[in-house]
VEXDRENMAR-970417 format. One line per 8 residues: number of its first residue (from 1); their letters; for each residue x, y, z of N, C-alpha, C, CB. Coordinates in nm, 4 decimals, decimal comma. Glycine has a CB too. Layout:
<pts>
NUM> a> X:Y:Z:X:Y:Z:X:Y:Z:X:Y:Z ~ ...
</pts>
This chain:
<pts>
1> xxxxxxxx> 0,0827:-0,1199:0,0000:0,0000:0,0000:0,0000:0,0871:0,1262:0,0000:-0,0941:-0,0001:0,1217 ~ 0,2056:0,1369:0,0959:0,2916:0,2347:0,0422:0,3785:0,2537:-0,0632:0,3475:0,2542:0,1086 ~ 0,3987:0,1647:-0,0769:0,4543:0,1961:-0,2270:0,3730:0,1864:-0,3389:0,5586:0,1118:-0,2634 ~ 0,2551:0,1733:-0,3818:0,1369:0,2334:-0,4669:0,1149:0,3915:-0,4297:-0,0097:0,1454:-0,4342 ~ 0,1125:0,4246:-0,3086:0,0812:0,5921:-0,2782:0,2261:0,6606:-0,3064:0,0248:0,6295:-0,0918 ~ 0,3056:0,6108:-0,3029:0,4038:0,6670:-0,3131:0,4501:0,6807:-0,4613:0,4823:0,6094:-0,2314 ~ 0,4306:0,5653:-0,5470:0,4028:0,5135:-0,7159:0,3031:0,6826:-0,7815:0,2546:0,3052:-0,7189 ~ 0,1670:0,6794:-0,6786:0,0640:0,7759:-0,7390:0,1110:0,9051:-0,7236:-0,0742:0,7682:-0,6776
9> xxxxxxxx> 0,1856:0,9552:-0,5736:0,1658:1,1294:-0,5404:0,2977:1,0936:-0,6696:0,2075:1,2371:-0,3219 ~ 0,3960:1,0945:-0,6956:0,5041:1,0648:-0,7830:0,4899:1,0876:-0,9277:0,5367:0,9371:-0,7663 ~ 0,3550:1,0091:-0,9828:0,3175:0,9819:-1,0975:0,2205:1,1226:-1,0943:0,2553:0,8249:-1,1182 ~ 0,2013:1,2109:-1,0049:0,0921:1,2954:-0,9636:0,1942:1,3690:-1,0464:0,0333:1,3316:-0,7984 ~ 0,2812:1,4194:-0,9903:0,3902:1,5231:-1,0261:0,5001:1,5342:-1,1501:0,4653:1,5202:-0,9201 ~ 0,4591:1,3871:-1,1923:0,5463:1,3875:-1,3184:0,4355:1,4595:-1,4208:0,6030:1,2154:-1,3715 ~ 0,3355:1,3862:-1,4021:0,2153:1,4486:-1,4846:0,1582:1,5786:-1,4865:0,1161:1,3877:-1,4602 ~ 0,2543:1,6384:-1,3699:0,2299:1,7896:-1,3596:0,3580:1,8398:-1,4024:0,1874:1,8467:-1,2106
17> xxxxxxxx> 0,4362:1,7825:-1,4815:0,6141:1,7787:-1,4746:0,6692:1,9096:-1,4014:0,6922:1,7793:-1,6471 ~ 0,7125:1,8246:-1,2671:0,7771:1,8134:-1,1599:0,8585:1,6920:-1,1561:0,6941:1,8233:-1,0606 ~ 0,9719:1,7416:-1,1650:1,1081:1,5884:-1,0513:1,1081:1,6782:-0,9701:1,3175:1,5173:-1,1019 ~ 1,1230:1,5752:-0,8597:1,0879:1,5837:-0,7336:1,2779:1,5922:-0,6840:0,9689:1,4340:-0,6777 ~ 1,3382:1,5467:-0,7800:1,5027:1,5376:-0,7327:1,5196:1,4393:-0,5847:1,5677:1,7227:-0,6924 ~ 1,4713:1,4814:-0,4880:1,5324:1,3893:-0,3239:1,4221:1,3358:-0,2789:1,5996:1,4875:-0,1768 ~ 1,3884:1,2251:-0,3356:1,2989:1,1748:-0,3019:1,3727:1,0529:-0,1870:1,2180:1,1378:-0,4300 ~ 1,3484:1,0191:-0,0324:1,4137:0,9249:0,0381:1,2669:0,9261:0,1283:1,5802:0,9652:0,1094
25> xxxxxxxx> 1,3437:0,8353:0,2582:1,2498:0,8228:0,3625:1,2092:0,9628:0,4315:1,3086:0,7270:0,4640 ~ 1,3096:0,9795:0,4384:1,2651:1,1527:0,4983:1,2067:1,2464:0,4426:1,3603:1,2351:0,5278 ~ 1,1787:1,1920:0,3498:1,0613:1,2998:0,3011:0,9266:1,2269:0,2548:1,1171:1,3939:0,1641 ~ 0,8976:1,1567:0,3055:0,7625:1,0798:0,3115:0,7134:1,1065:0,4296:0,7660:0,9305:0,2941 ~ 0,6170:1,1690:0,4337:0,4991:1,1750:0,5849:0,3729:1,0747:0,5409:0,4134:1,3741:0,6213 ~ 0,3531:1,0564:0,6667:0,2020:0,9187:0,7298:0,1486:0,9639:0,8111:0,2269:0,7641:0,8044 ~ 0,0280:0,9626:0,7646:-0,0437:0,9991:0,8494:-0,1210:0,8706:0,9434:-0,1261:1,0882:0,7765 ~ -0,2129:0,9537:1,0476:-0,2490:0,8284:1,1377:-0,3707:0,7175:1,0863:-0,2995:0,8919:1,2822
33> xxxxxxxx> -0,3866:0,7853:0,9548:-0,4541:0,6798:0,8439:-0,3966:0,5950:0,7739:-0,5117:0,7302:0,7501 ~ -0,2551:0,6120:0,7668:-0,1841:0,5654:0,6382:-0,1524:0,6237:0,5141:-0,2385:0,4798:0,5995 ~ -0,2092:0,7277:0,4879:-0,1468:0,8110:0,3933:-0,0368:0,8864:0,3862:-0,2089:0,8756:0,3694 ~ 0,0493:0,8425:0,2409:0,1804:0,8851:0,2125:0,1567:0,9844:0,1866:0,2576:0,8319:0,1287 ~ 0,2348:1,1041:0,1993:0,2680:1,2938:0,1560:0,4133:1,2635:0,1101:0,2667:1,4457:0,3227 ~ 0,4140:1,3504:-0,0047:0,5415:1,3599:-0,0798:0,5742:1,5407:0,0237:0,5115:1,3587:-0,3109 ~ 0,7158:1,5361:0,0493:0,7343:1,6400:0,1493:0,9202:1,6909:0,0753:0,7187:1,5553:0,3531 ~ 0,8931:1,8369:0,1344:1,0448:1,8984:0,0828:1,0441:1,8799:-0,0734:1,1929:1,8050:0,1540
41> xxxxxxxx> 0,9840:1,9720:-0,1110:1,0447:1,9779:-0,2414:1,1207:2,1254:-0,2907:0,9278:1,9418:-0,3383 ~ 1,2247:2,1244:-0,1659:1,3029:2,2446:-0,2002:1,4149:2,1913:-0,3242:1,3842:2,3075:-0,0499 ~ 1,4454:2,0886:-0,3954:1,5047:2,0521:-0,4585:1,4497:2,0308:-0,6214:1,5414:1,9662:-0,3872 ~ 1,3120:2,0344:-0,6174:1,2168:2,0106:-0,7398:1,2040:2,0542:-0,8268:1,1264:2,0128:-0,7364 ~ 1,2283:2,0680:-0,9595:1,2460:2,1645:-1,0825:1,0776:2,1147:-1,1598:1,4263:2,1175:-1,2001 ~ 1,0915:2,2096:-1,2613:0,9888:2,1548:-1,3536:1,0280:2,1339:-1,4637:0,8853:2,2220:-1,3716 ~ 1,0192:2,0425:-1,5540:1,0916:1,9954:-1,6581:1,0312:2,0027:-1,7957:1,1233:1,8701:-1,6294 ~ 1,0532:1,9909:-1,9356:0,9775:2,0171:-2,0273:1,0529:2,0945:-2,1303:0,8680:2,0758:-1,9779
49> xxxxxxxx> 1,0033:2,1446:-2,2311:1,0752:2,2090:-2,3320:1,1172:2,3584:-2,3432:1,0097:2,1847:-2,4302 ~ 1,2107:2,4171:-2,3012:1,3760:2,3501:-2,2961:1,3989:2,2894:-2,2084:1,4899:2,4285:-2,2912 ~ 1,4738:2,1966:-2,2857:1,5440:2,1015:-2,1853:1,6407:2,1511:-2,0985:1,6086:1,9997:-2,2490 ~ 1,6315:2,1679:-1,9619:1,7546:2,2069:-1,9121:1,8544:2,1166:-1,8137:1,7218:2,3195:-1,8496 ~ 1,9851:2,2116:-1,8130:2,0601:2,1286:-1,7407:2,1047:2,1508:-1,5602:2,1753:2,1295:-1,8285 ~ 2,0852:2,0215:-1,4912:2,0248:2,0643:-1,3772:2,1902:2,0021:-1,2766:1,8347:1,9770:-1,3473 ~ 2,2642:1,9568:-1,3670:2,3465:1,8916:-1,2862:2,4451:1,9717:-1,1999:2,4105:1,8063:-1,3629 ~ 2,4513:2,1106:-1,1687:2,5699:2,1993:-1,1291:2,4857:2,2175:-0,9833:2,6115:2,3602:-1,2416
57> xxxxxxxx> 2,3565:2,1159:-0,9546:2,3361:2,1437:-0,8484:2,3401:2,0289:-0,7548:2,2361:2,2080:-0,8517 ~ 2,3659:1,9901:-0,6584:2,3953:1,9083:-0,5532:2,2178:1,8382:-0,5817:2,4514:2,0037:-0,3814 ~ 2,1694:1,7218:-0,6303:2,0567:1,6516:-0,6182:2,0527:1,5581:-0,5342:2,0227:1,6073:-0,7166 ~ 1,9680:1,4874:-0,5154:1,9084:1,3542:-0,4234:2,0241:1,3047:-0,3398:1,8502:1,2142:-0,5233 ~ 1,9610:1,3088:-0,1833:2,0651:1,2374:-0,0982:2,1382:1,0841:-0,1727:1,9777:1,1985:0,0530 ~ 2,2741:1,0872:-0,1627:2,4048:1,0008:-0,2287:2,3703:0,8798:-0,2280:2,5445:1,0044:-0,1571 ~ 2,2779:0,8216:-0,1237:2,2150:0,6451:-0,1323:2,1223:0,6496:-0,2408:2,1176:0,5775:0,0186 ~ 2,0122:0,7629:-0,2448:1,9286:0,7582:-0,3695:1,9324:0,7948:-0,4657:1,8499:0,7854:-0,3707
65> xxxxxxxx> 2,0521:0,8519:-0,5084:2,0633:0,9003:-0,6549:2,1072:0,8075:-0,7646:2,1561:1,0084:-0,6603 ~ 2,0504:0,8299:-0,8446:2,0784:0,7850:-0,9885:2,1670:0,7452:-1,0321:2,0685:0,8482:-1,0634 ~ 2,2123:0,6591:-1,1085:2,3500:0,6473:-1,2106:2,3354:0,7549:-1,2940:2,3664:0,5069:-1,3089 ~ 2,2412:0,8122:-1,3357:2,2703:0,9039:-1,4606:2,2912:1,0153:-1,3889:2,1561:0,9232:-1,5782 ~ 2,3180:1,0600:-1,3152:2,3322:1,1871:-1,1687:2,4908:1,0950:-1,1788:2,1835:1,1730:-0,9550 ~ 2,4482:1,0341:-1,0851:2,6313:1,0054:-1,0159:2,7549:0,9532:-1,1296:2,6284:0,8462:-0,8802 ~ 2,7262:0,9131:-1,2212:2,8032:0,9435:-1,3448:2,7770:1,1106:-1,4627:2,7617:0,7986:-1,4309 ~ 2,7458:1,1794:-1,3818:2,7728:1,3181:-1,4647:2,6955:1,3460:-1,5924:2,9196:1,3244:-1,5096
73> xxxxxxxx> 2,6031:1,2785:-1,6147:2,4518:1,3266:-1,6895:2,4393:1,4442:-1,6908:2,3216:1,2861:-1,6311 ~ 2,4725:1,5070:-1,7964:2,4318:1,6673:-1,8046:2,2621:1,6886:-1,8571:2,5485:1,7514:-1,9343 ~ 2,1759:1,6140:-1,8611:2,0288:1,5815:-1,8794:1,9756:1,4556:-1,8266:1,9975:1,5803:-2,0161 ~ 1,8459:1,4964:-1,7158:1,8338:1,3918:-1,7078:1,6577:1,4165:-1,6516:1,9575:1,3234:-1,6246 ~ 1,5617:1,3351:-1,6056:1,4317:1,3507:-1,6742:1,3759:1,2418:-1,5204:1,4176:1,2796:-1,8839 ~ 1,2626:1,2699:-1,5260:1,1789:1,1499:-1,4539:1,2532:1,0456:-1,4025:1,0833:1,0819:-1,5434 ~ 1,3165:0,9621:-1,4617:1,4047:0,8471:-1,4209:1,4973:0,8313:-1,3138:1,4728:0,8233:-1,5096 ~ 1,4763:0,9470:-1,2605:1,6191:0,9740:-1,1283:1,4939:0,9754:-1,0531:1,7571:1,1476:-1,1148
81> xxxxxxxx> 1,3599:1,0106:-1,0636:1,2752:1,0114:-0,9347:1,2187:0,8224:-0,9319:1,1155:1,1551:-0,9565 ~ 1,2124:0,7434:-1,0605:1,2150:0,6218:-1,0615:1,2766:0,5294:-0,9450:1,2663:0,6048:-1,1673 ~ 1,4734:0,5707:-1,0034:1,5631:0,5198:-0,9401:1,5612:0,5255:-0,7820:1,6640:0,5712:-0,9920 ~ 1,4627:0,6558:-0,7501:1,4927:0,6692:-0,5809:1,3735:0,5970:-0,5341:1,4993:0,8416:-0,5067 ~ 1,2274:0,5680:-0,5484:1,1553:0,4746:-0,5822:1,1849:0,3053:-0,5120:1,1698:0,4894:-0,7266 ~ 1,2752:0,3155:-0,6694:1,3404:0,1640:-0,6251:1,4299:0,1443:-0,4989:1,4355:0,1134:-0,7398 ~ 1,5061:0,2378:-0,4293:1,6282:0,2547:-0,3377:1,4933:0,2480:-0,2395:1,7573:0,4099:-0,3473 ~ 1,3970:0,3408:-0,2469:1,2984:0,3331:-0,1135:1,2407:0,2148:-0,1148:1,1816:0,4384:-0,1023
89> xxxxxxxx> 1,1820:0,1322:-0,2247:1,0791:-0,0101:-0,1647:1,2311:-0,0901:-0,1271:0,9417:-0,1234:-0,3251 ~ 1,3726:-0,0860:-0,1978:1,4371:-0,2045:-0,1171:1,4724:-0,2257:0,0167:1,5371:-0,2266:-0,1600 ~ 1,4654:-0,0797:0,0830:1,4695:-0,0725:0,2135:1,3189:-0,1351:0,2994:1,5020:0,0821:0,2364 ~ 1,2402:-0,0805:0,2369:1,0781:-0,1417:0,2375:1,0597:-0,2660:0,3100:1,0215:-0,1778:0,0879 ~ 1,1677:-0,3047:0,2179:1,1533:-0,4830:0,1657:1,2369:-0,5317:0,2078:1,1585:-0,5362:0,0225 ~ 1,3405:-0,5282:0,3132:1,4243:-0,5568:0,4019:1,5806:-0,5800:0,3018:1,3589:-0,6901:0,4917 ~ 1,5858:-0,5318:0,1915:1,6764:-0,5944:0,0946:1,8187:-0,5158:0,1359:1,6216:-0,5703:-0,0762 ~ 1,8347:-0,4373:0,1824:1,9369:-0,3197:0,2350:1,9499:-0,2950:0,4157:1,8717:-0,1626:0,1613
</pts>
């Protein structure tokens, strides 16, 4: 169930194109229902045509970032908020 709410507010914001850039545990709030909040998006650009380049800025805490970030991607798109995604359910999921 959290990682579907977390899949949707995500998919919320791409579709509003927003990367979210630092997406981790610490920035997920729960409430006393169970609902996920996407939180801190002092890091969040909006993306779209022009393409710009976002890499001269310090992005997503160093466990959740991207290969295309941590190998020096001078463009890079939705897929770095994917990659942090995956870093959050493996912790989830006891895999880390």
């Amino acid at each position: 169930n959290y990682l579907f709410q977390l899949l949707q507010g995500v998919s919320f914001c791409h579709s509003h194109r927003v990367i979210h850039r630092d997406l981790k545990p610490q920035n997920l709030l729960i409430n006393e229902a169970g609902a996920i909040k996407l939180a801190d998006f002092g890091l969040a650009r909006a993306f779209g045509v022009p393409v710009r380049t976002y890499t001269h800025e310090v992005v997503v805490t160093l466990w959740y970032r991207a290969p295309e970030i941590l190998l020096g991607c001078r463009y890079y798109s939705t897929p770095v908020d994917i990659w942090s995604i995956g870093c959050i359910f493996a912790e989830m999921v006891g895999w880390v």
